[in-house]
C-alpha positions as CSV (number, residue, x, y, z in Angstrom):
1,X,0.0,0.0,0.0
2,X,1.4,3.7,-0.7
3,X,2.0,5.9,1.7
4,X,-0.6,8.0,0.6
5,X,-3.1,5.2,1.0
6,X,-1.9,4.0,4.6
7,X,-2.4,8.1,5.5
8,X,-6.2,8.2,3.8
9,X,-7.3,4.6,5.7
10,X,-5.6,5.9,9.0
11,X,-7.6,9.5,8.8
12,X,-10.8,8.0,7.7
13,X,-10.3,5.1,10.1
14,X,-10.7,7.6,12.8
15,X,-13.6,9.6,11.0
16,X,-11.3,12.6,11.0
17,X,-12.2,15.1,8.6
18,X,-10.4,15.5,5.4
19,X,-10.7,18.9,3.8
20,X,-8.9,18.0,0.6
21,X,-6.7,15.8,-1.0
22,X,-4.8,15.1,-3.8
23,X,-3.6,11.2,-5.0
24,X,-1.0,12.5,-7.6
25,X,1.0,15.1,-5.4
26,X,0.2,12.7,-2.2
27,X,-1.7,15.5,0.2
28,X,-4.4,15.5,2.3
29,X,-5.5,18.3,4.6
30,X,-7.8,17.5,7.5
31,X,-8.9,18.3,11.2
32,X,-7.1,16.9,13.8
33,X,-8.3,18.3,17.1
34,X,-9.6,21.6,16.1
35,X,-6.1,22.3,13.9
36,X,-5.7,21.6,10.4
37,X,-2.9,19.4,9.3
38,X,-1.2,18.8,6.3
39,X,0.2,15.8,4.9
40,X,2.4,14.9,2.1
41,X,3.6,11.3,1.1
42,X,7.1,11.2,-1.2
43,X,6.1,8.8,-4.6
44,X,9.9,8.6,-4.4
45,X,10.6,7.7,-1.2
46,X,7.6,5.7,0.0
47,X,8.6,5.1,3.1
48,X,8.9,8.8,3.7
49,X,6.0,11.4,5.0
50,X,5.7,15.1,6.7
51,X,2.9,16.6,8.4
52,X,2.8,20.5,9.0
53,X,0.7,22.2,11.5
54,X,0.9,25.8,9.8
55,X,-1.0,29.2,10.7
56,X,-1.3,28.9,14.3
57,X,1.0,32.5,15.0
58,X,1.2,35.4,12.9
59,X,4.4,37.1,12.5
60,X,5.1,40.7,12.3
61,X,7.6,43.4,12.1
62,X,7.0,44.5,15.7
63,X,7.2,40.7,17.4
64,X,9.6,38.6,14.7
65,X,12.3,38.9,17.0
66,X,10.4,37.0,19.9
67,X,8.7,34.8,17.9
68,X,12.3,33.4,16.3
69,X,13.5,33.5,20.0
70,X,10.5,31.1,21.4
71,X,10.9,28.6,18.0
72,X,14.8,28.1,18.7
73,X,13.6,27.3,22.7
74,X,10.8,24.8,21.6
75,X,13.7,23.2,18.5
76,X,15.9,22.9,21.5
77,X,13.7,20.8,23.1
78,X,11.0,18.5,21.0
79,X,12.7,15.9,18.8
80,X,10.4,15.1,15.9
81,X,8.6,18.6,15.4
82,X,10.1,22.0,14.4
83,X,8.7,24.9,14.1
84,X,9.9,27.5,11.1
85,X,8.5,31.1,10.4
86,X,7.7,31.2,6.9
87,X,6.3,34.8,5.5
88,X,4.3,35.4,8.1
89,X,3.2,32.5,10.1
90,X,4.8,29.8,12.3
91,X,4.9,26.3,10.7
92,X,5.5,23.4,12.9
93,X,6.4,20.5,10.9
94,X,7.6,17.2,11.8
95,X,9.4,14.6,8.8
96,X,8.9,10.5,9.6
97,X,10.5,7.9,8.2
98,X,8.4,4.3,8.8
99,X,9.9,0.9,8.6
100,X,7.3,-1.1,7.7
101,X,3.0,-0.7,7.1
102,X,3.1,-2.0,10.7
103,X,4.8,0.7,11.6
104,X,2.9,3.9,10.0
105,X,-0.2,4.1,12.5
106,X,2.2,4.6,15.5
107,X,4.4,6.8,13.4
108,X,1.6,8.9,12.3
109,X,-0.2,9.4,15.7
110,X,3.1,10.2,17.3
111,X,4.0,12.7,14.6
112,X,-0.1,14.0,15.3
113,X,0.9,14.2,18.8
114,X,4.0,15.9,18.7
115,X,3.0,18.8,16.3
116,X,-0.4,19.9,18.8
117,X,2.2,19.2,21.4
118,X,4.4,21.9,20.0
119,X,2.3,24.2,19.6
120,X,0.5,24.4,22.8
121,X,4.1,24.9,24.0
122,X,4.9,27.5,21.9
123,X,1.5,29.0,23.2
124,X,2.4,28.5,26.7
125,X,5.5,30.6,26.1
126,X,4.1,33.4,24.9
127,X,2.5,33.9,27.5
């Protein structure tokens, strides 16, 4: 089964709700407790897959400088999510690699976990 596949049975497993997908780039967006993620399988690298978490803090001229300050603290101290200011927004991303089809649903729900996880801390921290 593709990667793409194992991530649609695993979302709609869980009745989760997909807001969009698309088979030939490998992304689906959906709701994953009250956030919207986004995943992408690699066609080349099938055992490959990232998840981002994007949009949850908006970056500006007047608060960049904290913002970049707070992502290096959380990078310091999660393992499989970072977060990134892109434009600006704060993107927490994490990148999995699974062994085996055995392996994805605890990969993907630890991935889940680990992106809401850093972002309530990044919340936490600014305040």
């Amino acid at each position: 089964m593709t990667t793409f596949a194992l991530a649609k049975d695993f979302i709609t497993k869980r009745r989760y709700q997909i807001l969009d997908e698309n088979a030939s780039d490998g992304h689906i967006a959906f709701r994953f407790q009250l956030n919207t993620i986004q995943f992408w399988g690699n066609p080349e690298d099938e055992h490959f897959f990232f998840m981002t978490l994007p949009n949850f803090v908006e970056v500006t001229e007047t608060n960049v400088g904290e913002i970049k300050e707070n992502c290096h603290e959380i990078n310091k101290q999660v393992k499989l999510v970072k977060l990134y200011v892109m434009n600006d927004v704060i993107l927490a991303a994490a990148e999995v690699y699974y062994l085996a089809e055995e392996d994805f649903e605890f990969q993907m729900m630890n991935a889940l976990r680990h992106l809401v996880s850093a972002k309530a801390m990044y919340k936490k921290l600014g305040e």
